[in-house]
GUZA-291192 format. One record per residue (C-alpha): x, y, z. Coordinates in steps of 0.001 Angstrom, whole numbers, padded with zeros to 6 digits, always signed. Layout:
<atoms>
XYZ/...
</atoms>
This chain:
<atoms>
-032302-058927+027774/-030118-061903+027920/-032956-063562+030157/-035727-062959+027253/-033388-063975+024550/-033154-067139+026756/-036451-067883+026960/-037911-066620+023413/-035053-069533+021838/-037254-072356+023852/-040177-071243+022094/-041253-072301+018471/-041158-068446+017654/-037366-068468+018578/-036561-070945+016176/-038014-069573+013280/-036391-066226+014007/-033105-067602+014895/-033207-069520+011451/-034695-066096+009891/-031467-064326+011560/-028728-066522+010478/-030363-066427+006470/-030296-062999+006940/-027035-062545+008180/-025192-064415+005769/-026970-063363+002498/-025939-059552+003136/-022558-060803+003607/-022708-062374+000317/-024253-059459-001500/-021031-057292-000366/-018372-059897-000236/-019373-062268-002952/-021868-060348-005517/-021204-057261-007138/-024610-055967-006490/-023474-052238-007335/-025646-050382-004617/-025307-046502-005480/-027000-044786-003162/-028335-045227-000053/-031422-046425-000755/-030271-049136-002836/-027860-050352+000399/-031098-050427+002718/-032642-052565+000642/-029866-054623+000092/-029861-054895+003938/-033406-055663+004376/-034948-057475+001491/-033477-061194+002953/-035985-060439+006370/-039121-060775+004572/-039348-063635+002341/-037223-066095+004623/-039633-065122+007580/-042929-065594+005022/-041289-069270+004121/-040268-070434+007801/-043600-069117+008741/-045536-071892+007067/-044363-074301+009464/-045971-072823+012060/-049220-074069+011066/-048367-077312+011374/-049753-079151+015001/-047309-081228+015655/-044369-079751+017223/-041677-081708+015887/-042561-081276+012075/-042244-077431+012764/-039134-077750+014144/-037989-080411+011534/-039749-078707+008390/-037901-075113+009492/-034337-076948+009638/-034766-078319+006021/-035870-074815+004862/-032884-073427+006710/-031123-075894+005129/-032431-075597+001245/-031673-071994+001457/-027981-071992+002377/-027756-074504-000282/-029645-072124-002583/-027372-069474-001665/-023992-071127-002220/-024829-072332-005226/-025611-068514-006300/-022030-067917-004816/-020233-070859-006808/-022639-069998-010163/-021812-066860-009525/-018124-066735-009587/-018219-068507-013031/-020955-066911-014329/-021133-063399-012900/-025316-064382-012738/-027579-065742-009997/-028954-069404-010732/-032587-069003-012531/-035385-071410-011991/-034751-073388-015373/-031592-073803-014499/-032590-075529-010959/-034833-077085-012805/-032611-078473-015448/-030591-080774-013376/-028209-081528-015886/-027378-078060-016150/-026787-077728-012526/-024471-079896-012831/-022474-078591-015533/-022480-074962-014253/-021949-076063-010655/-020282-079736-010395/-017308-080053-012135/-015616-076598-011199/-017544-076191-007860/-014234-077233-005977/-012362-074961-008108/-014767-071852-007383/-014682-072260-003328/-012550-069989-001547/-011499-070517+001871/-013453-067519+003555/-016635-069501+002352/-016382-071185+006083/-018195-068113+007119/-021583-069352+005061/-021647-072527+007518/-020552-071038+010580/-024380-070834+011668/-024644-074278+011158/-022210-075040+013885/-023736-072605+016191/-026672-074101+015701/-024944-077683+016772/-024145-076005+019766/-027018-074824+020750/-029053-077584+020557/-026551-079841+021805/-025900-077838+025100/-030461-077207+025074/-030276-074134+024447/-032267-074445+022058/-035458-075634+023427/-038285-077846+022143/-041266-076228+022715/-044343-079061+022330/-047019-076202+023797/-049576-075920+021323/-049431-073035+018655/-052746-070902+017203/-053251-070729+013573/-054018-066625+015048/-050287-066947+016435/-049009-068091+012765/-051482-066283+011222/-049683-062509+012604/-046146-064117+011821/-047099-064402+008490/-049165-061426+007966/-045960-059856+009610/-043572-060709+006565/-046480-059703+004054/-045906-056118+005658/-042516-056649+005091/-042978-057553+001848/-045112-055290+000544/-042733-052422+002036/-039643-053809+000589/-041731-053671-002781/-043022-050634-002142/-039327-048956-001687/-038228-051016-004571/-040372-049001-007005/-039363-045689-005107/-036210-046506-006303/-036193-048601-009416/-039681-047821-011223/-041073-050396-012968/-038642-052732-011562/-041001-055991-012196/-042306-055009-015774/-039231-053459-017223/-037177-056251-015751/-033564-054890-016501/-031453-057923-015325/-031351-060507-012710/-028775-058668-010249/-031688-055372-010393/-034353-058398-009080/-031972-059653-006269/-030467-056134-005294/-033815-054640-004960/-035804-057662-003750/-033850-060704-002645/-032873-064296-003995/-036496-065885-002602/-038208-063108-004555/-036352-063132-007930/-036594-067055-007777/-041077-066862-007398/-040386-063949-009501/-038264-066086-012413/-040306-069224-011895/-043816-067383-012306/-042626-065647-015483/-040859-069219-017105/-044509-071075-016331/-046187-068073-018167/-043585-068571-021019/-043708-072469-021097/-047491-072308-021245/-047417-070194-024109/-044683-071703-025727/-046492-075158-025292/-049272-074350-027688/-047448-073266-030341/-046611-075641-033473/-044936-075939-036945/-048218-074591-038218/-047735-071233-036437/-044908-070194-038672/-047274-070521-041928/-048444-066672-041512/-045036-065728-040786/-043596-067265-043821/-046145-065584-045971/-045419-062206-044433/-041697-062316-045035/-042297-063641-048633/-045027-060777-049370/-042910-057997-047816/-039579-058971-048899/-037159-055931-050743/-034862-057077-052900/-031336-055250-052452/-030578-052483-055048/-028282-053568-057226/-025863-050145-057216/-025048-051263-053323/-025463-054965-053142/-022188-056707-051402/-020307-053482-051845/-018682-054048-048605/-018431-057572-048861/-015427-058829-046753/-014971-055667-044716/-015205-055735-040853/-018382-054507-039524/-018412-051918-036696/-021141-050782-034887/-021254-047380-032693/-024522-047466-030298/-024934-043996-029578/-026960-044223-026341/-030400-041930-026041/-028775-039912-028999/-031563-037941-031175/-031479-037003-034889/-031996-032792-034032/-028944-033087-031965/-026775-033242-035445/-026297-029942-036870/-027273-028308-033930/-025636-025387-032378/-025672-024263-028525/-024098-020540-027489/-022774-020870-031351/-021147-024301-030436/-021681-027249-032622/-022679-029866-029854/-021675-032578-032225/-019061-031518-034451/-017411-034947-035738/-020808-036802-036041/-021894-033596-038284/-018803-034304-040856/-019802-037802-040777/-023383-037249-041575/-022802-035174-044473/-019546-036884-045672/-020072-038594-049519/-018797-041381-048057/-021735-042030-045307/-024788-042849-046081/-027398-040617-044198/-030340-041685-043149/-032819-038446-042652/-035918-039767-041795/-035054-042791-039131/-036644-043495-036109/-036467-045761-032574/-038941-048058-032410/-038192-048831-028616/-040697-050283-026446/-040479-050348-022341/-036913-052647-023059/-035226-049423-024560/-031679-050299-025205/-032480-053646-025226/-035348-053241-027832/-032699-051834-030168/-030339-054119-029897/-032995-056998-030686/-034055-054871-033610/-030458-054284-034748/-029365-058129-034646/-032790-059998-035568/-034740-057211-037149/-037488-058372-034861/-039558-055906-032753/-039119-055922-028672/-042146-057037-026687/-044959-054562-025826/-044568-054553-022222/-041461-055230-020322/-037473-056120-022332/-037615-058996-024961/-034080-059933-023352/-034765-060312-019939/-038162-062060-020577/-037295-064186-023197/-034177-063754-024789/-032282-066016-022439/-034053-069079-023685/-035395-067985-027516/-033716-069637-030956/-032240-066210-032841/-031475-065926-036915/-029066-063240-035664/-026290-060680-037132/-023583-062844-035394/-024238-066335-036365/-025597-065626-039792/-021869-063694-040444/-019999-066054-039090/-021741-069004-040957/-022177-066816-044666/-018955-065326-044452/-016414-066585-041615/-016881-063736-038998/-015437-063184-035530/-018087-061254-033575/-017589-059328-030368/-019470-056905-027927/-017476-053659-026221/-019638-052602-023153/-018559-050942-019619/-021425-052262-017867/-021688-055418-015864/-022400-058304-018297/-025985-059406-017165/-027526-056000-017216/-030483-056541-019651/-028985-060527-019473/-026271-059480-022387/-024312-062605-020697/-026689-064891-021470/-029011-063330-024981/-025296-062666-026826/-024628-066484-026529/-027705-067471-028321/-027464-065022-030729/-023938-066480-031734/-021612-063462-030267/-018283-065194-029768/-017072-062568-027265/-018807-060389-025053/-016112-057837-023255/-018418-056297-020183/-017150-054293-017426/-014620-056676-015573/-012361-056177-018624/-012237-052604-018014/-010201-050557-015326/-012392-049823-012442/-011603-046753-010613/-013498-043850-008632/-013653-041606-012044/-013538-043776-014651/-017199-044766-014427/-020873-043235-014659/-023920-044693-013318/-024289-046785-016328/-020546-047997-016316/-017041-047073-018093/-016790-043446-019754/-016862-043523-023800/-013499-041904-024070/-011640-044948-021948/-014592-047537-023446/-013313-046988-027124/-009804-046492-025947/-009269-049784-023370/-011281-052033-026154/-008373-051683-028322/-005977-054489-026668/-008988-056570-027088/-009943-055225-030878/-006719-056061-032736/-006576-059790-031290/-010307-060647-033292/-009558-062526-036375/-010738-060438-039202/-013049-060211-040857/-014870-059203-037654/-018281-057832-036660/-017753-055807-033676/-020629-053757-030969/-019394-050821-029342/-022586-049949-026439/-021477-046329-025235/-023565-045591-022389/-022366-041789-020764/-025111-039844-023053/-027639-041719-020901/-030033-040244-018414/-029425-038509-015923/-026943-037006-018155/-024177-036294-015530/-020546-035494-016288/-018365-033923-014138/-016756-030619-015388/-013095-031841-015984/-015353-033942-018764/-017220-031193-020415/-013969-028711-020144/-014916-025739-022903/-018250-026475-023911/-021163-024456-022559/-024190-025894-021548/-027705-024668-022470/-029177-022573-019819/-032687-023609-019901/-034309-024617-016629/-034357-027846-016855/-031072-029723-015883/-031914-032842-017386/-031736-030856-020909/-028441-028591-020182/-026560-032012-019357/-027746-033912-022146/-026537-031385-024772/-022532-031712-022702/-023057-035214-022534/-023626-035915-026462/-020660-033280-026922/-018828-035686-024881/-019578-038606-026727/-019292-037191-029922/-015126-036335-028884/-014905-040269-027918/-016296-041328-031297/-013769-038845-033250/-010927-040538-031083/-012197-043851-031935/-012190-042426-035767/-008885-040964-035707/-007959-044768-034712/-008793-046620-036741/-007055-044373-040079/-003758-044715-037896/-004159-048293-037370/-005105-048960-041245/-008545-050841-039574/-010116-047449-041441/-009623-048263-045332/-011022-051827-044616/-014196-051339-042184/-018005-050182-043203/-018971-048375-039605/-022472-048600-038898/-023511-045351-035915/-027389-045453-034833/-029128-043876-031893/-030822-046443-030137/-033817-044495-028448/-034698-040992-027398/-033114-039163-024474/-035160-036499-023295/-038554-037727-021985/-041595-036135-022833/-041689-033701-019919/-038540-032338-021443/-039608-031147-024061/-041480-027900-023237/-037520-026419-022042/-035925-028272-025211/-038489-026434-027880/-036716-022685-027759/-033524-024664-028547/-034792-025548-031781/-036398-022370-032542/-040131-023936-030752/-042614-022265-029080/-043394-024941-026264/-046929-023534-026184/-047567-024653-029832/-045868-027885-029215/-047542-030929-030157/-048121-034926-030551/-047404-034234-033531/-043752-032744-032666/-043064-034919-029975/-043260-037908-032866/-041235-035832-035186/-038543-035934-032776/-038065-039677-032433/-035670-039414-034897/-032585-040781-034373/-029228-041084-036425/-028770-044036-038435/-025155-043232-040603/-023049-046406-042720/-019700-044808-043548/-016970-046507-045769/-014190-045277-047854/-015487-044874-051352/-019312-045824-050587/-021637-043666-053069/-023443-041840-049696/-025311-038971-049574/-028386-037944-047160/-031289-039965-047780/-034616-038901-047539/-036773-042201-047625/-038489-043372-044132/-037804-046413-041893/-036854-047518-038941/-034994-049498-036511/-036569-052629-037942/-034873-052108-040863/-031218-051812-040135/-030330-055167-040077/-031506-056272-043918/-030000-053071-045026/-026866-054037-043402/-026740-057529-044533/-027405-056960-048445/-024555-054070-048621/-022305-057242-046994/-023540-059240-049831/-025811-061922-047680/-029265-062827-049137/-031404-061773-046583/-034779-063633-048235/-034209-067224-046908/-034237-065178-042777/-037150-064192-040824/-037192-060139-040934/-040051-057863-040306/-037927-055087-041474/-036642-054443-045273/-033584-052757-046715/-033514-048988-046674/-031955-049049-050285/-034442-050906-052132/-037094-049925-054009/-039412-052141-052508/-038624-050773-049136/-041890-050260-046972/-041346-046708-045715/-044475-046473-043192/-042753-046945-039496/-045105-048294-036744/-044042-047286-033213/-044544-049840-029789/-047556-047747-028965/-049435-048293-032528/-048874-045052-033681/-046866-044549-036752/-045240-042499-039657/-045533-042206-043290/-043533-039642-045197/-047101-037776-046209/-048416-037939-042684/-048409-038747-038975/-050854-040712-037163/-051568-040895-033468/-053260-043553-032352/-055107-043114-029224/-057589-046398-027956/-057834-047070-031940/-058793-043349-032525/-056584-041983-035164/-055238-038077-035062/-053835-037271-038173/-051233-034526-039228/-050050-033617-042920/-045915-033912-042371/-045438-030987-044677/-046792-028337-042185/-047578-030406-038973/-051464-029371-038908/-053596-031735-037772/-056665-032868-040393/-059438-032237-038276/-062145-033904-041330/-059736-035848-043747/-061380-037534-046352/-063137-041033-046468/-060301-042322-049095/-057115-040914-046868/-059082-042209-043625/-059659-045653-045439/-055651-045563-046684/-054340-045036-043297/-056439-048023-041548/-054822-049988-044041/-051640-049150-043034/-052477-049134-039507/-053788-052893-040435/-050634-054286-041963/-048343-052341-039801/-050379-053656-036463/-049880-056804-038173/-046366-056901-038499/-046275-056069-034749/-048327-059017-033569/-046323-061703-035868/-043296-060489-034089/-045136-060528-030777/-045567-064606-031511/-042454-065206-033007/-040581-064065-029912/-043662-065264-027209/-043743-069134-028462/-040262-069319-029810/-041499-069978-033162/-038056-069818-034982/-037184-073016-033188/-040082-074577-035766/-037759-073319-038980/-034126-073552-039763/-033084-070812-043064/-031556-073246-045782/-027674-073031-045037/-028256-071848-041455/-027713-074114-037945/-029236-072805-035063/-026871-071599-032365/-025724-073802-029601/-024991-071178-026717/-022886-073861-024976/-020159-073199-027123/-019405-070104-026179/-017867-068737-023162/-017331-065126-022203/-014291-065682-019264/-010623-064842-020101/-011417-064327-023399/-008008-062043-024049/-006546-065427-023535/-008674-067111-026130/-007975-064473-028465/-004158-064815-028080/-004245-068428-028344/-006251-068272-031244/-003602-066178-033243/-000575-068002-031566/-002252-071293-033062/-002887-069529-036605/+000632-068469-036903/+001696-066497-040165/-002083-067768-041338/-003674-064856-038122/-005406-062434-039538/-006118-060266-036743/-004905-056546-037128/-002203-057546-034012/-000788-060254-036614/-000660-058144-039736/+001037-055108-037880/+004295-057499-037586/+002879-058779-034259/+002919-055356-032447/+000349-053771-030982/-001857-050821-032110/-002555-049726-028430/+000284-046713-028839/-001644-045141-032010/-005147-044455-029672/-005005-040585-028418/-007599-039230-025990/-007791-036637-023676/-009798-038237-021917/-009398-036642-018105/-007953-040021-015927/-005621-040559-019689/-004330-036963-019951/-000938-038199-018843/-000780-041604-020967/-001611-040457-024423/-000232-044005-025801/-002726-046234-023306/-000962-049981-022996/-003595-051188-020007/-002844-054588-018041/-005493-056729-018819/-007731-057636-015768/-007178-060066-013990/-009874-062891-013859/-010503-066594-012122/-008533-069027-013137/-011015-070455-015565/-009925-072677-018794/-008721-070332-021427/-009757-073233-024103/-011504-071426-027310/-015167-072283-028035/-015583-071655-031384/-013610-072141-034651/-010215-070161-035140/-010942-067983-038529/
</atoms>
């Protein structure tokens, strides 16, 4: 064996493996050592191990086609060479930035150099030797000829199979990758999912393919573009209704994403158990206003959708997440920014999940979020996490420390995440509450799982009255997108009194419903009946804050006004009015009356001709939000009183430290709920009993550790 290893390294095939071996080598040693690639399972670890083969053979394989000996050898060394340069510099950008380099920001030299010159000496680490050890062998090698140069001639044939060879591998790698992650390439969750699943070679043609598409559409867009925009928000604006305009002007703004939460889960009852207990209080308190008739308006980016829809009251894309395509690089007129600039807010995200899932770490910036607390400021241990990242219970309860730092007033995101598929909790979790016993386990977990989250949002509740944040807050609790699937929904029917043989389109519209619930002490509430959507949330939010909403570009309206447009398109074109229902399949329309969900098998000419309108505008409204986010447009116009966002100034490391050096500058001027408590902390006043807290009921956490990156603020103390 020794003998043919001998004797394959003095042929032009050796090399390129050899190179191929030591790329390979050292990029799995990164992904375990330096990335926090978060394999699960272990599919997820094989591919890890095996997606570097392919796409460093496929490069080094090019060379082979070359006849002159020396320029394959020569040409494979500076390959070699580019990509252990291309993966340090992942490592280095990495370390600050907890994301992989993207092709705009090779591109963008002087960016490069920010992110990687000035603190690249600071980010190296002394086991980083190990990334160049290779090179030194391969000093060796050819120094002592063992390494030989092989100046035989080589067949395009021979190339040819090499290359064919890491196709294969390719196309397998690809092929698993979609086993595991389903539309990996068109959902496009983050950049970590693209280099866990695929490799850094493949998320870099990956990223540079999809920036040319976006450049190239970007590029033909103008000033001009934004005329039918500006017409559309001037025709559809809703003026806010005077008995709630700026009636919670000055309060903090909280916001509870209830993750894959559903409208028919309040006020239902399993085994004569409410499943959501607190949430039902809430939504029929006086002093909540209760949205009936809501629904998602999610495309294929889900979560992300909602959030885009929730801060910009723009739609998501119709294929693939708005974030991950084009968030990273768009101009926003987000919630964020336009608080902080009308009204002095500090805005922050809570969320247990790694920061670039969906590229949160890089979107939040531009939309003007000053913090962004991901999962490296919460306690990682065996049971404190799901899939999808830190339980609710210790989310709500560890964000605390962080929470009574912000200067107030403050506009803060809480993203729950353990009432997402697959649902799982163990039973320490669910203690007491039965689950449905239908056959489908997807269903009987997502009934404990909402339970579940519904006990971490009472907590949370029960919180802020103790701490006094209560009396001064408007809390704002949606459901971001459906949870069961389609396929559930034949076991869910019997649960809400269904026959899943009856079940229709119809229904399975009906139920995309979600909560949408603004509470505040002594806010006129009630349930209201009128329609929207998702779309809509933001404008509602803004006028009750007392912001004029008419100067930003929104596709949705306010909720409250009597202008409000209460038809609700869906990504797929079909879409809601409060009379009917319409399905559109390939631009055929089936229609059902709402009052008895029948479907109108010959409705009249007029109610046809009525709906197509509607279908019209509401198609309309789609495709203007389409081109706003596909060229960029809102980089053509600036709202009166408005600056766009400079991301640069905002950094999301060792933010606790920025927070406390805020308020230790302020002095007796802080306002942040830390200050005003006599400079004590609220951290004593959260209960849970949550499973890994049951013996700490007065949670005082160490804060995480982090690199030792400048703790300098980067925006304005409040």
């Amino acid at each position: 064996m020794i003998t043919n290893l001998k004797h394959l390294l003095k042929r032009r095939t050796g090399w390129i493996l050899l190179l191929v071996a030591f790329i390979w080598i050292k990029t799995v040693i990164a992904y375990y050592w330096d990335f926090n690639m978060g394999a699960m399972d272990p599919m997820q670890h094989l591919l890890l191990i095996i997606n570097p083969l392919a796409s460093t053979l496929l490069l080094l394989s090019l060379t082979l086609y070359f006849k002159k000996p020396k320029a394959t050898y020569l040409i494979a060394f500076v390959i070699y060479l580019l990509e252990t340069i291309l993966l340090y510099s992942n490592i280095l950008y990495y370390r600050e930035f907890n994301d992989f380099i993207s092709f705009n920001t090779i591109v963008s030299v002087g960016k490069v150099s920010k992110g990687l010159g000035s603190s690249a000496i600071a980010m190296a680490q002394i086991h980083d030797v190990i990334y160049f050890v290779d090179l030194i062998i391969l000093i060796i090698l050819l120094g002592t000829k063992k390494i030989g140069f092989d100046s035989r001639p080589y067949s395009r044939l021979q190339a040819f199979t090499i290359t064919s060879l890491a196709l294969a591998g390719l196309s397998l790698n690809l092929f698993l990758a979609e086993l595991s992650r389903p539309q990996l390439l068109l959902r496009t969750f983050d950049r970590t999912y693209i280099v866990k699943y695929l490799g850094l070679n493949s998320f870099l043609a990956y990223d540079g393919l999809k920036t040319a598409q976006s450049n190239s559409l970007r590029s033909t867009a103008q000033g001009t573009s934004m005329d039918p925009v500006l017409q559309f928000v001037h025709q559809h604006y809703a003026a806010a209704n005077p008995q709630y305009a700026g009636v919670a002007r000055g309060k903090n703004v909280i916001i509870i994403h209830l993750e894959s939460f559903q409208q028919f889960l309040i006020d239902s009852k399993v085994k004569n158990q409410e499943v959501t207990p607190f949430l039902n209080s809430l939504y029929h308190d006086n002093n909540t206003l209760s949205f009936a008739n809501f629904f998602h308006e999610v495309g294929q980016g889900k979560t992300s959708d909602a959030e885009t829809m929730l801060e910009t009251s723009l739609f998501g894309l119709p294929e693939g997440s708005f974030f991950t395509s084009l968030g990273t690089n768009n101009t926003f007129q987000a919630a964020p920014a336009i608080l902080d600039q009308q009204q002095h807010y500090t805005s922050a995200v809570f969320h247990g999940n790694i920061g670039s899932f969906w590229s949160r770490d890089t979107v939040y910036k531009n939309m003007g979020y000053h913090y962004f607390f991901d999962q490296k400021y919460y306690q990682q241990t065996a049971d404190s996490n799901t899939y999808w990242g830190s339980k609710d219970k210790l989310l709500f309860s560890e964000s605390i420390k962080y929470l009574e730092q912000l200067q107030q007033p403050f506009y803060a995101k809480f993203l729950t995440v353990t009432n997402h598929n697959p649902y799982e909790l163990s039973d320490v979790d669910t203690d007491g509450f039965e689950k449905p016993d239908t056959n489908n386990t997807m269903v009987n977990n997502y009934f404990a799982t909402a339970h579940y989250l519904d006990e971490a949002v009472h907590e949370f509740f029960d919180y802020l009255k103790s701490s006094g944040l209560y009396n001064n807050s408007i809390v704002v609790l949606y459901g971001d997108h459906f949870g069961l699937n389609e396929g559930d929904e034949s076991a869910l029917a019997p649960l809400l009194n269904r026959d899943p043989n009856t079940w229709t389109e119809f229904d399975h519209l009906q139920l995309q419903r979600v909560p949408f619930m603004i509470h505040m002490p002594g806010l006129k509430g009630g349930i209201q009946k009128q329609y929207g959507g998702e779309i809509d949330s933001l404008p509602t939010l803004l006028h009750l804050l007392g912001v004029n909403t008419k100067p930003y570009i929104f596709m949705g309206s306010d909720l409250l006004s009597p202008q409000h447009d209460q038809n609700v398109i869906f990504r797929n074109r079909s879409f809601i009015t409060p009379k009917y229902t319409v399905v559109n399949n390939n631009d055929k329309m089936t229609i059902y009356q709402n009052s008895n969900g029948e479907k109108l098998f010959q409705p009249d000419e007029l109610l046809r001709q009525k709906l197509q309108k509607i279908s019209h505008n509401k198609n309309h409204e789609l495709e203007l939000s389409d081109t706003i986010n596909k060229t960029n447009l809102l980089r053509f116009y600036t709202p009166q009183g408005f600056t766009p966002v400079d991301p640069k100034k905002y950094n999301y490391q060792n933010q606790y430290q920025q927070l406390l050096k805020i308020r230790n500058n302020l002095g007796e001027h802080s306002t942040s709920l830390f200050s005003h408590n006599g400079n004590k902390s609220t951290t004593g006043l959260y209960k849970t009993d949550a499973p890994e807290l049951q013996n700490n009921n007065a949670p005082i956490y160490e804060i995480p550790q982090q690199n030792n990156f400048s703790s300098k603020p980067r925006h304005k103390a409040q």
